[in-house]
C-alpha positions as CSV (number, residue, x, y, z in Angstrom):
1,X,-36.9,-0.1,7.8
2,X,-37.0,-2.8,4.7
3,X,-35.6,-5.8,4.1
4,X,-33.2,-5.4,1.6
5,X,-32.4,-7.9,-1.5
6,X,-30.2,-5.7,-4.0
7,X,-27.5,-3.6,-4.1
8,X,-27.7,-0.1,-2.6
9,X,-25.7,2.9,-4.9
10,X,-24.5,6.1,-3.7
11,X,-23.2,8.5,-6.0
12,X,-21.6,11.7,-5.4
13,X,-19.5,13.9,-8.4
14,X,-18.2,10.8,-10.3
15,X,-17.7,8.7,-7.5
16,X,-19.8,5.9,-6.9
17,X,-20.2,3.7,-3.8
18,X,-22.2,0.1,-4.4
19,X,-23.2,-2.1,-0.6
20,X,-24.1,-5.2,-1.0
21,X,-26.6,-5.5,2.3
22,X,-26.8,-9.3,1.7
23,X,-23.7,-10.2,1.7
24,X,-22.0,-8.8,4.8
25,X,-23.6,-5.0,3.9
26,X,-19.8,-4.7,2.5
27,X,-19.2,-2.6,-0.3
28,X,-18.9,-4.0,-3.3
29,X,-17.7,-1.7,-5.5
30,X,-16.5,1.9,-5.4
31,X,-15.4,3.3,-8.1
32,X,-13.5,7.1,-8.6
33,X,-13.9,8.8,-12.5
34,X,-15.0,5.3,-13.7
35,X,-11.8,3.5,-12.2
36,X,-12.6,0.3,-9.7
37,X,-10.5,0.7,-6.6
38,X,-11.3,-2.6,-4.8
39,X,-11.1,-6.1,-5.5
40,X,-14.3,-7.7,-6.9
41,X,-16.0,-11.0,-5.6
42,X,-18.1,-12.1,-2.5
43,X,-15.2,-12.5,-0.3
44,X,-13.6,-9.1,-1.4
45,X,-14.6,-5.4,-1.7
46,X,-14.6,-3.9,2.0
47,X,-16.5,-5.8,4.8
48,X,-17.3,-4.9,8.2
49,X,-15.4,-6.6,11.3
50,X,-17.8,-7.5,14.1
51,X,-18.4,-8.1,16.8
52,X,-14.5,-9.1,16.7
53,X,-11.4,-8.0,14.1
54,X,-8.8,-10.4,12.8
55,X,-8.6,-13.7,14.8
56,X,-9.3,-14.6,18.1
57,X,-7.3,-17.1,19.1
58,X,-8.6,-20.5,19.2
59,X,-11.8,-19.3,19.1
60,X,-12.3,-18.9,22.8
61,X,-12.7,-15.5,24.3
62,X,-14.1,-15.2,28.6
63,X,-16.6,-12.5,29.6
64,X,-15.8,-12.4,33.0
65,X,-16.1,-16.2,34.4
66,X,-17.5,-17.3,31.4
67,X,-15.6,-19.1,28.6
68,X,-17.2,-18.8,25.0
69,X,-16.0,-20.8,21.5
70,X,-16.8,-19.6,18.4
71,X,-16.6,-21.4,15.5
72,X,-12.8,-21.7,14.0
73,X,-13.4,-20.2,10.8
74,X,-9.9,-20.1,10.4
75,X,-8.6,-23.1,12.3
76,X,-7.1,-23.1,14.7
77,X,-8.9,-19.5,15.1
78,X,-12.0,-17.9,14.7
79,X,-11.7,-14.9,12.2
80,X,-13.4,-11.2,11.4
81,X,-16.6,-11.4,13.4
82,X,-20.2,-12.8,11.6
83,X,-21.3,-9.6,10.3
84,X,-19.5,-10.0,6.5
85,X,-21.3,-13.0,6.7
86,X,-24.9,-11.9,8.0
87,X,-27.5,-10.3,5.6
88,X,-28.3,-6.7,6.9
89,X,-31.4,-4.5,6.9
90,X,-31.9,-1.2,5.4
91,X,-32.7,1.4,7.9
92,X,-32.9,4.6,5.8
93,X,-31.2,5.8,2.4
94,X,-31.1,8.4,0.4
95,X,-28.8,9.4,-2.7
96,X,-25.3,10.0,-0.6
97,X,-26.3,8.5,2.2
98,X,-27.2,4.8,3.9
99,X,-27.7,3.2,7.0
100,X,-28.0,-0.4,8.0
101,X,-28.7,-3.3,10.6
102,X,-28.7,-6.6,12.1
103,X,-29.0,-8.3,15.4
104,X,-26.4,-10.4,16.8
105,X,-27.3,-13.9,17.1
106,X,-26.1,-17.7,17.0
107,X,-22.8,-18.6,17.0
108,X,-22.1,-14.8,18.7
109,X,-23.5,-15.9,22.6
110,X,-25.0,-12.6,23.7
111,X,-28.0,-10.3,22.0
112,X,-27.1,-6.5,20.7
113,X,-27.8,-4.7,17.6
114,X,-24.6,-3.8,14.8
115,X,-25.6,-0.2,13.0
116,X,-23.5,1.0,9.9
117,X,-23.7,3.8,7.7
118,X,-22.5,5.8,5.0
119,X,-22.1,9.0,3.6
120,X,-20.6,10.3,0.3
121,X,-19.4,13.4,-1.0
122,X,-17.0,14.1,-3.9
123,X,-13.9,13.5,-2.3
124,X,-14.8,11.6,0.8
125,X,-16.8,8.5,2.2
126,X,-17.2,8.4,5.9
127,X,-18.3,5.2,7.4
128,X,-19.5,4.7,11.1
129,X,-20.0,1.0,12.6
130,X,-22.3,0.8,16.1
131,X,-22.2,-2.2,19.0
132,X,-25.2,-2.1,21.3
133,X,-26.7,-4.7,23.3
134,X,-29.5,-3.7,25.2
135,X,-29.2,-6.8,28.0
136,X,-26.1,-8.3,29.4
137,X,-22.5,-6.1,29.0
138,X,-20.0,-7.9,26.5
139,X,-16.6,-7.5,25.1
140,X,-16.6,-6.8,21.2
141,X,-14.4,-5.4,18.6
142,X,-15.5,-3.2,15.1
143,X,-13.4,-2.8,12.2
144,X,-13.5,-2.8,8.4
145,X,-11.4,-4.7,5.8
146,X,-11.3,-3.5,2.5
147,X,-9.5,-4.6,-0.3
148,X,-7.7,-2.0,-2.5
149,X,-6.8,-3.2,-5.5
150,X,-2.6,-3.2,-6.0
151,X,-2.5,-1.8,-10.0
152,X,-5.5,0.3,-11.5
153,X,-3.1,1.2,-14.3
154,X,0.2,2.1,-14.2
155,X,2.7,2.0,-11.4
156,X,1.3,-0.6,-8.8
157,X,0.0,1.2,-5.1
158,X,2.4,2.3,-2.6
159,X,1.7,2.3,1.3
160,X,3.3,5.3,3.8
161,X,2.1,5.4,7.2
162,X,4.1,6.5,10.4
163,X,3.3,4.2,13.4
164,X,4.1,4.5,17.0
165,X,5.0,0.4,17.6
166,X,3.9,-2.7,15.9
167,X,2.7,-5.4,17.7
168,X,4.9,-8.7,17.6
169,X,3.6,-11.4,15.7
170,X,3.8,-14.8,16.8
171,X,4.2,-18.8,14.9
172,X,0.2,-18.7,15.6
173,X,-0.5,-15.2,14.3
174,X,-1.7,-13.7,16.9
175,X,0.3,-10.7,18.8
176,X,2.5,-11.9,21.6
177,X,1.8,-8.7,23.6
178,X,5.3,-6.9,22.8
179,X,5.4,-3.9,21.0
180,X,7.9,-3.7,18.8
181,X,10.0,-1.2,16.4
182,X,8.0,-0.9,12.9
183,X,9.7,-3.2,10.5
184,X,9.7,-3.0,6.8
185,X,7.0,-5.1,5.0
186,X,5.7,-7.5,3.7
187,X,2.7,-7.4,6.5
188,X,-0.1,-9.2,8.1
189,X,0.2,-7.2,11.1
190,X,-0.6,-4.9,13.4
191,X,0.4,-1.2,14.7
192,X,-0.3,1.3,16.8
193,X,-1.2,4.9,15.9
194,X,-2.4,6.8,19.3
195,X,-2.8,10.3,17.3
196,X,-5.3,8.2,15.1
197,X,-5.2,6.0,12.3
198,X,-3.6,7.6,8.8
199,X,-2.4,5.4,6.1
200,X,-1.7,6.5,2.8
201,X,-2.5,4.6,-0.4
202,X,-0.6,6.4,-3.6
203,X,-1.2,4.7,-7.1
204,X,2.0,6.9,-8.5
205,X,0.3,8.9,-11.4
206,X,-3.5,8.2,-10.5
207,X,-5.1,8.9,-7.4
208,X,-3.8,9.2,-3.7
209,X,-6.3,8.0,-1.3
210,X,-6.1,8.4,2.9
211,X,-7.6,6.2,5.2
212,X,-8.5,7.8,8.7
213,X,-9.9,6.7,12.1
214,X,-9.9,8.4,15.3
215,X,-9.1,5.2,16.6
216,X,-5.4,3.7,17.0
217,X,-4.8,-0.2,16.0
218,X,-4.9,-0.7,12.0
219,X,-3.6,-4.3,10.6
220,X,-1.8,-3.9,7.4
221,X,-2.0,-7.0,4.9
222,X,0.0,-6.7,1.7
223,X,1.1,-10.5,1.2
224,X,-0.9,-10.9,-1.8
225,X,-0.3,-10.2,-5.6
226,X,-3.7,-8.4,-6.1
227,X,-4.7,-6.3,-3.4
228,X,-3.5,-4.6,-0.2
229,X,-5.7,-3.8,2.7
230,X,-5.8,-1.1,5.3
231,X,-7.9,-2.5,8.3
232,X,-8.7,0.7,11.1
233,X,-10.0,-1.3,14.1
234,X,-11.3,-0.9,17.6
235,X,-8.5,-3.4,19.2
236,X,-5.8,-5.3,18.0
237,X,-6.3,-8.7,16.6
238,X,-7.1,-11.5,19.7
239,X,-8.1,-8.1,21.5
240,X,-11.4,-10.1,23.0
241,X,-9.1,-11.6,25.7
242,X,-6.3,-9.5,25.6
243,X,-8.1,-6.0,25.4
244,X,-11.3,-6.4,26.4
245,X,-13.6,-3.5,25.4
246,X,-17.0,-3.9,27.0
247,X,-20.6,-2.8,26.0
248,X,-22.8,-2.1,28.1
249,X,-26.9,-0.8,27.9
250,X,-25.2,3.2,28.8
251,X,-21.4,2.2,26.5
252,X,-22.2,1.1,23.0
253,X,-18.6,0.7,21.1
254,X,-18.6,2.9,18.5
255,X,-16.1,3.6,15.5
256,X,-15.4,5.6,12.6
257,X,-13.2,5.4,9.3
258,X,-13.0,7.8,6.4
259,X,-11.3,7.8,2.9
260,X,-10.8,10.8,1.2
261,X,-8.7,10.9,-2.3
262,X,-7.4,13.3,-4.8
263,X,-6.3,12.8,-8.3
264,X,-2.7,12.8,-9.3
């Protein structure tokens, strides 16, 4: 294990995968026969969401009979977790392959360790994000939120998923707890897929890419001019109070996304 102060690469074929481990071990940069699919800058690429996704509302959240606040990064909520804005560690890496870590601490009021890793082939990056705490049992969400850019040349992206409900959005942007009928876009919100997560991204002419996770909530955020994003997550957004998913020293939470692409 090193401490870690420039990019990691991956490379696999001619795809190529950059993390940034300082800022928010997101990746930076990934690129598919010398075309850039995500959005470039600090704030951009795709980070990891932990130890919550999306906004938790108000920035209060109970574990058990205790109330916590986090800071309202996003007044009047608290947003994305404190790992995209944590420097990570390396744990082990090789040419297709990387692992990384940090330890939860301030503002996030209990101790645990957040693992991520990836690994690259030609046609497919899977990523894996880890909870643990190794003292007191806590509620906590995982998720990424990756950028992809709208037009790499060409027609601009098109998104097709089939989803079992979407959850109601309310004035405050968090889900009012009804499930809803799907409705057409533009989105900032979030659906339910209980077969798994599986959103497809189709630049028309260029490259279709699919994003996967066993699990079922993904937000879907298309409201700006240059990017979209396709957000597989543990819970849905507010989910710290509203679907509490505890670790525990025997339960880490665990979750997995993968992208896989083919050229049109």
């Amino acid at each position: 294990m090193s401490r870690v102060t420039k990019n990691v690469r991956l490379a696999a074929g001619d795809t190529e995968l950059t993390v940034d481990p300082v800022h928010g071990c997101r990746i930076s940069s990934f690129r598919v026969g010398g075309t850039e699919l995500l959005r470039q800058g600090e704030r951009y690429g795709s980070f990891p969401m932990v130890p919550w996704c999306g906004r938790t509302g108000n920035g209060l959240f109970r574990n058990g009979a205790e109330l916590h606040r986090l800071p309202l990064n996003a007044p009047p909520h608290a947003i994305h977790g404190t790992g995209r804005d944590t420097e990570w560690q390396l744990a082990r890496q090789s040419g297709t392959e990387a692992a990384f870590f940090y330890d939860l601490a301030d503002p996030w009021p209990y101790k645990g360790r957040v693992t991520q890793s990836f690994e690259l082939t030609e046609d497919e990056l899977t990523v894996r994000l880890g909870v643990e705490t190794y003292e007191n049992s806590f509620p906590a969400q995982a998720g990424w939120h990756p950028w992809f850019l709208r037009d790499i040349g060409g027609e601009g992206v098109r998104i097709s998923f089939e989803a079992a409900w979407q959850e109601e959005r309310g004035e405050d942007h968090l889900p009012t707890g009804r499930r809803i009928e799907p409705e057409p876009g533009p989105w900032d919100d979030c659906f339910g897929m209980p077969d798994g997560v599986d959103v497809k991204l189709t630049w028309p002419g260029r490259l279709e890419l699919t994003v996967k996770s066993r699990d079922e909530w993904v937000v879907i955020y298309d409201e700006q001019d240059e990017a979209v994003c396709v957000e597989p997550q543990s819970g849905p957004p507010n989910g710290l109070n509203t679907t509490p998913r505890l670790v525990t020293p025997i339960d880490p939470l665990e979750i997995g996304m993968t992208w896989s692409w083919k050229r049109l």
